[in-house]
C-alpha positions as CSV (number, residue, x, y, z in Angstrom):
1,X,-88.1,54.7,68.9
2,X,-85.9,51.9,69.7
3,X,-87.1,48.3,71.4
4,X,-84.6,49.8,74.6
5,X,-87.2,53.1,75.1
6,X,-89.9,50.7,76.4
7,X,-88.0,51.1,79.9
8,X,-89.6,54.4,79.7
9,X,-93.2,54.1,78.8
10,X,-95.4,52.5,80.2
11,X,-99.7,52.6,79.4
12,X,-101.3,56.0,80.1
13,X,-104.5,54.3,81.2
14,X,-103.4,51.8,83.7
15,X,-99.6,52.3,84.0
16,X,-98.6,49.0,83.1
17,X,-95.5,48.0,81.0
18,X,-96.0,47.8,77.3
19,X,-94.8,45.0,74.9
20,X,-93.9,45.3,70.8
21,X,-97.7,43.8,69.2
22,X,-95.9,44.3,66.0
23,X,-92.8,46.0,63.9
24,X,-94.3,46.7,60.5
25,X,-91.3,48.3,59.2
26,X,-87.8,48.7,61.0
27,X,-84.4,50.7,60.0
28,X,-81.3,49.2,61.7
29,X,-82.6,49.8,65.4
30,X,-85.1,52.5,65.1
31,X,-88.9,51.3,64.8
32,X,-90.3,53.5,62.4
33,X,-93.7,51.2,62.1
34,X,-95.0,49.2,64.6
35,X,-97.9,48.8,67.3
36,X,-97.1,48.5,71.1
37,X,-99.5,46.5,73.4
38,X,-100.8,46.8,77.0
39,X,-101.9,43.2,78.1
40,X,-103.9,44.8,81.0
41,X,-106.2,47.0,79.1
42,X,-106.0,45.2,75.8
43,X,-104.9,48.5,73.7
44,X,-102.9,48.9,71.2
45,X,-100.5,52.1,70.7
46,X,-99.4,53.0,67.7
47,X,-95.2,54.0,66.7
48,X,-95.9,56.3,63.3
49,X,-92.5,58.0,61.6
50,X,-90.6,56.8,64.6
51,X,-92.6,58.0,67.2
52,X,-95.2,56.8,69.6
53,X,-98.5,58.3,69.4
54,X,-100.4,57.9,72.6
55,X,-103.1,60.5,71.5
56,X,-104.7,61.5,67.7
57,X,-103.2,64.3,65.9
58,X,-106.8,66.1,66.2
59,X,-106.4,68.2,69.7
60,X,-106.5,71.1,71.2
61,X,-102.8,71.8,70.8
62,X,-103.5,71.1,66.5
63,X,-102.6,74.8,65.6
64,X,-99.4,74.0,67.5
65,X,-98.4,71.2,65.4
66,X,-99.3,73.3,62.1
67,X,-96.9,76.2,63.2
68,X,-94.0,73.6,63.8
69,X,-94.7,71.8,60.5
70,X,-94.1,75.1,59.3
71,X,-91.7,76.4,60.7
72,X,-89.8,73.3,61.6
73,X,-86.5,75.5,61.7
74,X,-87.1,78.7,62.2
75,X,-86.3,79.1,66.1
76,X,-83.0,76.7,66.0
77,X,-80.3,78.7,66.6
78,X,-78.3,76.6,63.9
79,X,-81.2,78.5,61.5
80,X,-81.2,81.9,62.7
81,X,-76.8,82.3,64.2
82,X,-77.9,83.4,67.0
83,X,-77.7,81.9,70.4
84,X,-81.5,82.8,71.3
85,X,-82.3,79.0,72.2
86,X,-79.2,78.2,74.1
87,X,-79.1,81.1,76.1
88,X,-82.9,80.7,77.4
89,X,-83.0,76.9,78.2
90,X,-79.7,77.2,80.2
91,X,-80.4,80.5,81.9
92,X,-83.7,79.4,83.0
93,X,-82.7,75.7,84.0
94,X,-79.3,76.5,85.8
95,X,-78.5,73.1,84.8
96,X,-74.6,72.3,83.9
97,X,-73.8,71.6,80.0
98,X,-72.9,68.2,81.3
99,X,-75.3,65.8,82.4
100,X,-74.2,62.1,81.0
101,X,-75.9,59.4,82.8
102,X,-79.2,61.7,83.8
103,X,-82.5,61.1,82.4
104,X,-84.4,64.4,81.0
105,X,-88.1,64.6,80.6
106,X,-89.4,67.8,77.7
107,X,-92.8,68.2,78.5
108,X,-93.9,70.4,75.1
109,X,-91.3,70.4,72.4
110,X,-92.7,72.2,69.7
111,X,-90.3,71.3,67.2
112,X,-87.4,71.2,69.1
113,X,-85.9,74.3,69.1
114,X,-85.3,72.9,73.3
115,X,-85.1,69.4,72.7
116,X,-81.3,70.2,70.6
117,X,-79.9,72.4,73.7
118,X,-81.3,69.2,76.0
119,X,-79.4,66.8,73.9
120,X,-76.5,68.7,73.8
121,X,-76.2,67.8,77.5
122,X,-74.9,64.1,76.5
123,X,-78.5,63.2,79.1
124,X,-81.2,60.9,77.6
125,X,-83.9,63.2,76.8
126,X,-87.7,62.0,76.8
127,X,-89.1,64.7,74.5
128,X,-92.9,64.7,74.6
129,X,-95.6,67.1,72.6
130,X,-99.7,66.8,72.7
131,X,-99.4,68.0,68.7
132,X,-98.3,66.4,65.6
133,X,-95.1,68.8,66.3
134,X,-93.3,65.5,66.6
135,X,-92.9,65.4,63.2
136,X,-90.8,68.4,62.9
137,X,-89.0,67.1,66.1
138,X,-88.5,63.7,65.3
139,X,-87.1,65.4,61.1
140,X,-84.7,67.2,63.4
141,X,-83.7,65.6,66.5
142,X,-85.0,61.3,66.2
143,X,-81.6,60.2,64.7
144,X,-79.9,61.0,68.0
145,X,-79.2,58.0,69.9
146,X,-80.0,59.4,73.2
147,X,-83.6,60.6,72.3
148,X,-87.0,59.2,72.7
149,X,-89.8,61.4,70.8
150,X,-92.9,60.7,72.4
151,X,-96.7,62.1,71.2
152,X,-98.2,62.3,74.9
153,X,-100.8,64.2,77.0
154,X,-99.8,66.3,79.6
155,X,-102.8,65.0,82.3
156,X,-102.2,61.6,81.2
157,X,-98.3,61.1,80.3
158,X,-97.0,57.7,79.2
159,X,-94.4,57.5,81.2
160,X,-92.7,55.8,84.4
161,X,-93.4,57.5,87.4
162,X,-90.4,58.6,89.7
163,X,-88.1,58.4,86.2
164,X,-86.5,61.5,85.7
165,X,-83.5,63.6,86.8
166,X,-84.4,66.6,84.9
167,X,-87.6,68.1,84.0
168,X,-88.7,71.3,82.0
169,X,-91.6,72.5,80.6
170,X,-91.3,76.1,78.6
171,X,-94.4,77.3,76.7
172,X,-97.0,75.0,77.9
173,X,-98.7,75.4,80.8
174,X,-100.9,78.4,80.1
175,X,-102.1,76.6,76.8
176,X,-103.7,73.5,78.5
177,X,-107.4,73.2,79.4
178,X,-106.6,73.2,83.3
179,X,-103.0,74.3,83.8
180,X,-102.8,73.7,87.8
181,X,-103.5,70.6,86.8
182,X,-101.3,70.5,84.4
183,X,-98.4,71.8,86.4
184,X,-99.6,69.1,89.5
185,X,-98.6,66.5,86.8
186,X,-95.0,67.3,86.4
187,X,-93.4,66.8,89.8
188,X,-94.9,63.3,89.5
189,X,-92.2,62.7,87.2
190,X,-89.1,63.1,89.0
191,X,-86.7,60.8,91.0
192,X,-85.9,61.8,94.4
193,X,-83.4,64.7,94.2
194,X,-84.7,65.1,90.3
195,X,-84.9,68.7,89.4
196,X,-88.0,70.9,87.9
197,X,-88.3,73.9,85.9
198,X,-91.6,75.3,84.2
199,X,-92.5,78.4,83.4
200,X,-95.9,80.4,82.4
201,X,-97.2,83.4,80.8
202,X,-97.7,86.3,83.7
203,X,-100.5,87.6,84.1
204,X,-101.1,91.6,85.5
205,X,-103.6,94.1,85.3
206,X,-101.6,96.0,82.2
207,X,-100.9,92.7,80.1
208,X,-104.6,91.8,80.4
209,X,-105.7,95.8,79.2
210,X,-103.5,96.3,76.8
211,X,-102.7,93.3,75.3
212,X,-104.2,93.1,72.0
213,X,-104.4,89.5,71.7
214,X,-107.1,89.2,74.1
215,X,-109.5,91.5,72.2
216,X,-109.3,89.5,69.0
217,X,-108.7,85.8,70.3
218,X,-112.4,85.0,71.0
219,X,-112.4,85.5,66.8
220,X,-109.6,84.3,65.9
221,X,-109.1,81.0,68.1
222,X,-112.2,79.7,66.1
223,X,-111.1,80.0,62.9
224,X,-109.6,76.9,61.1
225,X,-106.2,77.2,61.8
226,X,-105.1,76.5,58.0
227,X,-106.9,80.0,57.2
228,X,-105.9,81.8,59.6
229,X,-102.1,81.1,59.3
230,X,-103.2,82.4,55.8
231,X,-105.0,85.3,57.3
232,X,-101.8,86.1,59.4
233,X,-99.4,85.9,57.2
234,X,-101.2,88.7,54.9
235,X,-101.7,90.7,58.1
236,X,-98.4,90.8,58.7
237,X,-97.5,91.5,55.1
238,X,-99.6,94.5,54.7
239,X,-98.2,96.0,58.2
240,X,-94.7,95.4,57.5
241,X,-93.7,98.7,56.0
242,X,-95.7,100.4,58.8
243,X,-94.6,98.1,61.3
244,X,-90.8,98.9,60.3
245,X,-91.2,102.8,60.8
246,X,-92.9,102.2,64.3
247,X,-89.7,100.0,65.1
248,X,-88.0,102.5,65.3
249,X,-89.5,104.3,68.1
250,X,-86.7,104.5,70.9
251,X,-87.9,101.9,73.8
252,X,-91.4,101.7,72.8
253,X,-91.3,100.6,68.6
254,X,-91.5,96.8,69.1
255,X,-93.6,96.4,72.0
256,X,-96.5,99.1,69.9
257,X,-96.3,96.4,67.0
258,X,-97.0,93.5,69.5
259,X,-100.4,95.3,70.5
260,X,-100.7,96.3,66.5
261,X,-100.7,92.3,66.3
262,X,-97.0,92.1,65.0
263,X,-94.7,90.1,66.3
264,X,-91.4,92.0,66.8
265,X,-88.1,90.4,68.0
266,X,-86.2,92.8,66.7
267,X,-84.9,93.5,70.2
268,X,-82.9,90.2,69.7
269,X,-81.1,90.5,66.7
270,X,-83.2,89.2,64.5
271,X,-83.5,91.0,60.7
272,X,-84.6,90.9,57.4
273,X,-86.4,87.9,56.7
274,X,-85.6,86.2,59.6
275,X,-87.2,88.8,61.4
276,X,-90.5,88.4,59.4
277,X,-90.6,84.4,59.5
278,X,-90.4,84.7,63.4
279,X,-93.7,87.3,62.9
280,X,-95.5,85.1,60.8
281,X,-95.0,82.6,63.9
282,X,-95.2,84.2,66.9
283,X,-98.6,86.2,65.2
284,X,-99.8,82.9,64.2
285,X,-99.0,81.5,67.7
286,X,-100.9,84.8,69.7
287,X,-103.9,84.7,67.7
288,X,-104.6,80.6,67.0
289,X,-104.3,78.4,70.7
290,X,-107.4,77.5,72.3
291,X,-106.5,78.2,75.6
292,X,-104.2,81.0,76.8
293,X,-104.7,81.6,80.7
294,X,-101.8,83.8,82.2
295,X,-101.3,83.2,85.7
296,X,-100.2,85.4,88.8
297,X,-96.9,84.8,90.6
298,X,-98.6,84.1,93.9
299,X,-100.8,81.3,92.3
300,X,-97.3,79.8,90.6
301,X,-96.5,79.6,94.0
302,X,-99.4,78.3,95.3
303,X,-98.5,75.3,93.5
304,X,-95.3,74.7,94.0
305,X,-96.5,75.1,97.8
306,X,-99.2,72.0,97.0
307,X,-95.8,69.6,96.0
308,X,-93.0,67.6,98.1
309,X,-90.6,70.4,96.3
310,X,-88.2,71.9,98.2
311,X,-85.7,74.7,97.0
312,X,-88.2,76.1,95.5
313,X,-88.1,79.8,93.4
314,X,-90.7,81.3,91.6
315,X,-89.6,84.8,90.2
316,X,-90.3,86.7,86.9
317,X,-88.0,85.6,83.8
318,X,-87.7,84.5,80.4
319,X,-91.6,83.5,79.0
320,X,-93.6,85.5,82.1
321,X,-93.0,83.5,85.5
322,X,-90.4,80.8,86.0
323,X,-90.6,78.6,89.0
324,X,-87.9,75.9,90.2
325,X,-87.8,73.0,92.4
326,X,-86.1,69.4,93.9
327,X,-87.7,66.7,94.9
328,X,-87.3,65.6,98.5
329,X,-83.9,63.1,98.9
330,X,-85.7,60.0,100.2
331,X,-84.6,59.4,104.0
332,X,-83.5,55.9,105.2
């Protein structure tokens, strides 16, 4: 972080602006070491690798940041040549390519895979995950001068309220402890006119039936997460030659490997081993969260009904149910 980003956070427990306590190591403008200070409460945060940890690396959201320290690259499109990344964050936002001058709030980075297509924008991008995922962001992304990586908590975000032009939210909600909560945190966020997009996994009779997932996870989301990335990645290994003959089923090959606990995105032009890193992670990332809680579209809009949004759409899309919304102009 830089001694500018401090117009952007602020104390998660009382709100109140933050000072430097301390800059234990510094390189050029970036703070790679130092403590920040809230004179009201009389805590200090700590800035570790470049990045301001408001929360401890031991979480819920830990398997997350163990999948991202792993595979720090391996949904980039600059890794895979595909546009796969691109193509979702600007389909689902609608926002232009340009947005110079806006402020852009990533609630769940990952590790980063979004936060590079939000940067590309030329907007300042706030980029904030509950895991140690930062790390692979920050290895990534943190050189950018128009990035702030933050290590934050969705119910309790460290951040001015009423900052941000842009917000989005991909991947998240479903894996917090109480995601309308969660969801009634984000439009918080925005400036008047500031826009919204989050989406969640769907939830329908046939998803909850036959996927697989949900047999298995009350076993698996228990297991140390170290072992059972080991676990997976030797599951995955001894289907693969099964898994490739059931791939090529017409229509139905990849979607039978998903409920055979296989991660298949062949269907986007993945191959090889590029196809088989993304299974070790997206098997990894079925079988390990602590909380996965699809949602129906009427309750997505439920919530968007409890908010000041207006314009609002909630339809089916990319990662289940994507919903959209502005907040209200204010009125002189």
């Amino acid at each position: 972080m830089r001694e500018t980003d401090l117009l952007y956070l602020v104390c998660p427990e009382c709100l109140g602006d933050l000072s430097i306590a301390s800059i234990t190591r510094r390189q050029q403008d970036i703070l790679e070491t130092a403590q920040l200070h809230c004179p009201v409460c009389g805590i200090n945060y700590p800035v570790v690798s470049g990045v301001p940890r408001f929360v401890a690396n031991e979480n819920y959201a830990y398997s997350f940041g163990l999948e991202w320290i792993k595979h720090a690259k391996t949904q980039y499109d600059s890794y895979t040549g595909l546009k796969l990344s691109e193509k979702r964050f600007f389909e689902e936002t609608r926002w232009p390519r340009n947005l110079s001058g806006q402020v852009m709030l990533e609630v769940g980075s990952g590790s980063g895979r979004f936060t590079e297509q939000a940067l590309s924008t030329g907007a300042f991008v706030v980029s904030m995950d509950y895991s140690h995922a930062v790390e692979a962001n920050y290895l990534s992304n943190g050189s950018k001068a128009n990035v702030l990586i933050v290590q934050g908590d969705i119910y309790r975000m460290p951040f001015r309220l009423g900052s941000f032009d842009k917000l989005f939210c991909f991947g998240v909600l479903q894996h917090t402890p109480d995601v309308h909560k969660a969801f009634l945190a984000l439009p918080l966020m925005l400036k008047p006119g500031g826009e919204l997009v989050a989406d969640v996994y769907k939830k329908t009779f046939f998803r909850a039936v036959l996927q697989t997932k949900y047999y298995v996870r009350p076993l698996t989301r228990n297991i140390a997460p170290e072992r059972l990335y080991r676990l997976t990645k030797r599951w995955v290994n001894l289907m693969w030659p099964l898994s490739a003959m059931i791939r090529k089923i017409p229509r139905f090959g990849p979607s039978i490997n998903w409920r055979l606990l296989v991660a298949d995105y062949s269907g986007c032009g993945l191959k090889g081993n590029l196809l088989k890193e993304w299974a070790y992670l997206d098997t990894f990332d079925m079988l390990a969260p602590r909380y996965d809680s699809p949602q129906t579209i009427s309750t997505m809009q439920q919530w968007f009904a409890e908010t000041d949004l207006v314009e609002v759409e909630v339809r089916y899309g990319y990662n289940g149910i994507e919903g959209r919304g502005k907040r209200r102009e204010c009125v002189e």
